[in-house]
C-alpha positions in Angstrom: 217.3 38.1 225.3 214.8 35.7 224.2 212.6 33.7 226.6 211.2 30.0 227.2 207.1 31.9 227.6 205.0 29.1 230.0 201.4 29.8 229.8 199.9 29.3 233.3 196.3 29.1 233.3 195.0 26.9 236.6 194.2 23.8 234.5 195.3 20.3 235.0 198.5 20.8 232.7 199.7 23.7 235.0 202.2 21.4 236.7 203.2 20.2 233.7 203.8 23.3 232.1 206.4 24.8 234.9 208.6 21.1 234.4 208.9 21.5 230.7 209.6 24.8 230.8 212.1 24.6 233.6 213.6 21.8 231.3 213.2 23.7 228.2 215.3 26.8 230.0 218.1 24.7 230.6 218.1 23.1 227.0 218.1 26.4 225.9 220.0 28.1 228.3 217.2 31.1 228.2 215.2 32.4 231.0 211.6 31.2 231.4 208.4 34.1 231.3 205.8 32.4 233.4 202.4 34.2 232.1 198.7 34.4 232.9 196.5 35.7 230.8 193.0 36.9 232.6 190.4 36.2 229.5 188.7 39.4 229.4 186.0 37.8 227.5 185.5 36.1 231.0 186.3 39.3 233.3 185.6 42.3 231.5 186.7 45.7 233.2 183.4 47.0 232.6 180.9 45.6 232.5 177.2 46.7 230.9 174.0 44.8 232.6 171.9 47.8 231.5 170.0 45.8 229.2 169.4 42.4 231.6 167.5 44.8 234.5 165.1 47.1 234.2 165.2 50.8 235.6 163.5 52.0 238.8 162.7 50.0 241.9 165.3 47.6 240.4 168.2 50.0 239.8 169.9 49.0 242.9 170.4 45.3 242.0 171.9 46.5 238.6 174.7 48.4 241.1 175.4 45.2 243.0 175.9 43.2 240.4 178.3 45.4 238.6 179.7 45.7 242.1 180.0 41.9 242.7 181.2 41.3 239.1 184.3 43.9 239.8 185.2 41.9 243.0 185.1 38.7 240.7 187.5 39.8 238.3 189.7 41.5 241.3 189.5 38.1 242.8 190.8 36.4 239.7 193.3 38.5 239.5 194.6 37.7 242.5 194.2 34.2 242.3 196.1 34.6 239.3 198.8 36.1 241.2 199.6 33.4 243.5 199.5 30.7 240.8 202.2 32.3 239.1 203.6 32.8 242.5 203.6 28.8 242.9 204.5 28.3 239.2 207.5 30.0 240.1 208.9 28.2 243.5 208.0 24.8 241.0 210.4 25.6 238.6 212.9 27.3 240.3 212.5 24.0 242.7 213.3 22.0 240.2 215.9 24.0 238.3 217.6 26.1 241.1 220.0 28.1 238.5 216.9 29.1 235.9 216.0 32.5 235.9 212.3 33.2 236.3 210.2 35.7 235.7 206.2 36.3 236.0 204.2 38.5 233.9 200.4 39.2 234.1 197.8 40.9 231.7 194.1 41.4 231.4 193.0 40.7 227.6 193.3 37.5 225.1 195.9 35.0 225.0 196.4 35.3 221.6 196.9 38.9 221.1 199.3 38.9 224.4 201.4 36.1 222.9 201.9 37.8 219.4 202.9 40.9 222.0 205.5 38.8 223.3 206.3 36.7 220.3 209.5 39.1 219.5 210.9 38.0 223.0 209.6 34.2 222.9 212.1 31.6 222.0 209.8 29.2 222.6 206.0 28.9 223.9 204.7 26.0 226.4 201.5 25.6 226.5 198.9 22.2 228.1 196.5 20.8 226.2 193.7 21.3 228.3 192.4 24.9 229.1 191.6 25.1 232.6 187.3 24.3 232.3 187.8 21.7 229.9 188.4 17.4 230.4 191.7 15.3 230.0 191.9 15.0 226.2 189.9 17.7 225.6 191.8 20.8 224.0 192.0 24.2 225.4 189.5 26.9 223.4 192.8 29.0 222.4 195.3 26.3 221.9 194.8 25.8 217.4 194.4 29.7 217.5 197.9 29.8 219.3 199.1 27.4 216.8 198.0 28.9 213.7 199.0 32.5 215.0 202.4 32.0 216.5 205.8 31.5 214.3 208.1 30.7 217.3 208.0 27.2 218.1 205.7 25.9 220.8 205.7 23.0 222.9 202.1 21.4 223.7 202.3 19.3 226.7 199.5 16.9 228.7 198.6 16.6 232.2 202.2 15.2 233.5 205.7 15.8 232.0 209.0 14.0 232.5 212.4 15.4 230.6 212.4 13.0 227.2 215.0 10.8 226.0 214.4 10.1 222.8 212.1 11.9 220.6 210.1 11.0 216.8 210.8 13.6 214.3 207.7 13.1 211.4 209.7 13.6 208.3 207.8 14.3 204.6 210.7 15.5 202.7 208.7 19.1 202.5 210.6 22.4 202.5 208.5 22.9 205.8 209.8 19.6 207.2 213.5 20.2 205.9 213.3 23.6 207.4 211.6 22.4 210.7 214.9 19.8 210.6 217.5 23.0 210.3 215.5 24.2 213.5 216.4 20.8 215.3 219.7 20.5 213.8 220.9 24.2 214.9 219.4 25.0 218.5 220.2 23.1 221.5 216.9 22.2 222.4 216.8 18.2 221.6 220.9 17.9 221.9 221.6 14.7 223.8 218.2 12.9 222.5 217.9 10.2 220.8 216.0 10.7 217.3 214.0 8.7 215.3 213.2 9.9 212.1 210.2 8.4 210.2 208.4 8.8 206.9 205.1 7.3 206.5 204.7 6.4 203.1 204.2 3.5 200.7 207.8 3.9 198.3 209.4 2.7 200.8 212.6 2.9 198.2 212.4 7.0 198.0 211.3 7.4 201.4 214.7 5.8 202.8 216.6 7.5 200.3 215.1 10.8 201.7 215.4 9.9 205.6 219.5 8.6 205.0 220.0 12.4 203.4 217.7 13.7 206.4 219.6 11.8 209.1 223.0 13.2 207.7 222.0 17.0 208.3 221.5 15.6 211.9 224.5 13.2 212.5 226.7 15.6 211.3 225.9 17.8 214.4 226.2 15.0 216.6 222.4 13.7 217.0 222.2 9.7 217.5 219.7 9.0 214.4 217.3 5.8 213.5 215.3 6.3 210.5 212.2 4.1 209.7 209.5 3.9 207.0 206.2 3.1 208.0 203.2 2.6 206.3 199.9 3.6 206.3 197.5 6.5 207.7 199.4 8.7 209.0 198.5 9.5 212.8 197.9 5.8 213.4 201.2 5.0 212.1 203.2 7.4 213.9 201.2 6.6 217.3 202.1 2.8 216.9 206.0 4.1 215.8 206.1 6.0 219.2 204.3 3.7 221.6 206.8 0.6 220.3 209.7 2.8 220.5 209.0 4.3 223.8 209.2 7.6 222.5 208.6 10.5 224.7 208.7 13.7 222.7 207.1 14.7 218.8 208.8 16.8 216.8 207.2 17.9 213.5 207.0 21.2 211.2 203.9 22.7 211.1 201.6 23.2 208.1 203.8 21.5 205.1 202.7 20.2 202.1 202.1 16.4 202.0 200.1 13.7 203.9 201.5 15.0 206.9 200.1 18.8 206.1 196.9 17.2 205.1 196.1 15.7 208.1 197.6 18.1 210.5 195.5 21.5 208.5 191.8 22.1 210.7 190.2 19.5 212.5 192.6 17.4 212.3 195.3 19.2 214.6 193.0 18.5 216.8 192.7 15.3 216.7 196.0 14.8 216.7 196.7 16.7 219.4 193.5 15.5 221.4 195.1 11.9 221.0 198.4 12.1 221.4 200.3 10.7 225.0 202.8 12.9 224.4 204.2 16.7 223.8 204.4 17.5 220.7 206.8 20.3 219.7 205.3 22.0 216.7 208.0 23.6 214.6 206.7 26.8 211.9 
C-alpha cells in the first residue's frame, strides 16, 4: 500500500501540512504517514564534550552536561510525540474516513524519506523548517527535492483544497512525462487546469499546448492553455496571481528555460517566492 508521507516538524507550515495531506489522502484514496524526524545532528545519542572541559576538579560538570543533553533529546522526543499526536486529531478532524498513521525516528530527514520512499505515494512537506522565517526555506527542503523520485507537494504557512491549478509546460520529455503523471492518478481530477508555456514563438508554443491539452481532455480534465512571454518565474507568478490559481504543477529538472531556472539556486528562489504549493513532479 502506498502512502500520502506528511513531514511534521513544529514549524509554522505544520498546520498546513496535516490539511494537505488530509486532502491529498482523499484525492488519492491512500492512507496518510504522519512523520517526525528528530535531526540527530541536533540531538545526538551520544554525545562527546571530552574535548570542551578539562579533566579533574571539573569532571563533574562534563557528567551534567552529558546528563542534561540526554534529557534534552528525551524531551524532544517527546515533544515530538505529542505533535504527531495533534497532527493526527487535525487530519482525522478534518477528514474523518482517512486512515492515519504516525511514525517517529532519530536520524536525518533525508536518509529516513529515501527509507520510506518505496511506500510513499507522495511527500508533503512546508516550506519553512521549524527555526527558520516565513519565506525562508527549510535547511533540508532542496536536499529532499533533489533526492526523492516520488512526487512531493511543498506547501506555505496556510492551505485550502485548490480549484484550479497552473501546469508549467516546456514541451520537455520531463514535462511530457510529468503530464502522464497528472493525466493518470487521481490527484488533480476535478481541477481546473491551465496549461502555460512561456516562450516567445508563440506559433510553436500553442501548437505544443493544443497537443498537451488533448492528453488531458481526453481523461476528462477542463484545460485553458496560454502562452506567455517573458522570464520565466515572473511570468508564471503574474499567469497565477490573474488567474487565481491555487496550486503549481511542474516536472522537475527538464531541459529548457524552465530546467534552467528551476536547477540550484534558483529552486529556491522559486520556491522562497511562490504564494502557493507547488507540486514538483520527477
Amino acid at each position: 500500500m502506498k502512502y500520502v508521507i506528511a513531514c511534521i516538524d513544529g514549524s509554522k507550515a505544520t498546520l498546513a501540512v496535516c490539511d494537505a495531506s488530509g486532502w491529498a489522502a482523499m484525492q488519492l484514496n491512500a492512507p496518510v504517514t504522519l512523520l517526525h524526524v528528530l535531526d540527530k545532528s541536533l540531538y545526538p545519542t551520544q554525545l562527546d564534550l571530552s574535548g570542551n572541559i578539562g579533566l579533574g576538579t571539573r569532571e563533574h560538570l562534563l557528567d551534567e552536561m552529558v546528563i542534561l543533553e540526554g534529557r534534552r533529546s528525551k524531551l524532544a522526543l517527546e515533544q515530538g510525540k505529542f505533535m504527531l499526536e495533534d497532527a493526527k486529531k487535525r487530519v482525522v478532524g478534518q477528514q474523518p474516513t482517512a486512515l492515519v498513521e504516525t511514525l517517529q525516528r532519530h536520524g536525518d530527514l533525508v536518509e529516513t524519506l529515501l527509507e520510506q520512499e518505496p511506500k510513499a505515494r507522495l511527500v508533503v512537506l512546508g516550506r519553512q523548517g521549524e527555526q527558520h522565517q516565513e519565506h525562508a526555506i527549510g535547511s533540508h527542503l532542496e536536499s529532499v527535492i533533489r533526492t526523492l523520485k516520488q512526487p512531493i507537494l511543498v506547501v506555505m504557512a496556510e492551505f485550502t483544497a485548490p480549484k484550479r491549478f497552473i501546469f508549467a509546460y516546456d514541451g520537455s520529455a520531463t514535462a511530457k512525462k510529468a503530464l502522464n503523471q497528472v493525466a493518470t492518478s487521481p490527484m488533480l481530477k476535478g481541477l481546473e487546469c491551465h496549461l502555460v508555456m512561456v516562450s516567445d514563438n508563440e506559433s510553436q508554443a500553442t501548437t505544443e499546448l493544443a497537443a498537451a491539452a488533448d492528453s488531458l481532455s481526453n481523461v476528462d480534465f477542463s484545460v485553458i492553455t496560454a502562452v506567455c512571454k517573458g522570464e520565466v518565474q515572473a511570468a508564471l507568478e503574474a499567469y497565477q496571481v490573474a488567474n487565481q490559481i491555487d496550486l503549481m504543477v511542474m516536472g522537475a529538472y527538464g531541459h529548457s528555460r524552465i530546467r534552467e531556472f528551476f536547477v540550484g539556486s534558483n529552486t529556491t528562489k522559486m520556491i522562497s517566492k511562490s504564494r502557493i504549493p507547488l507540486l514538483l513532479l520527477r
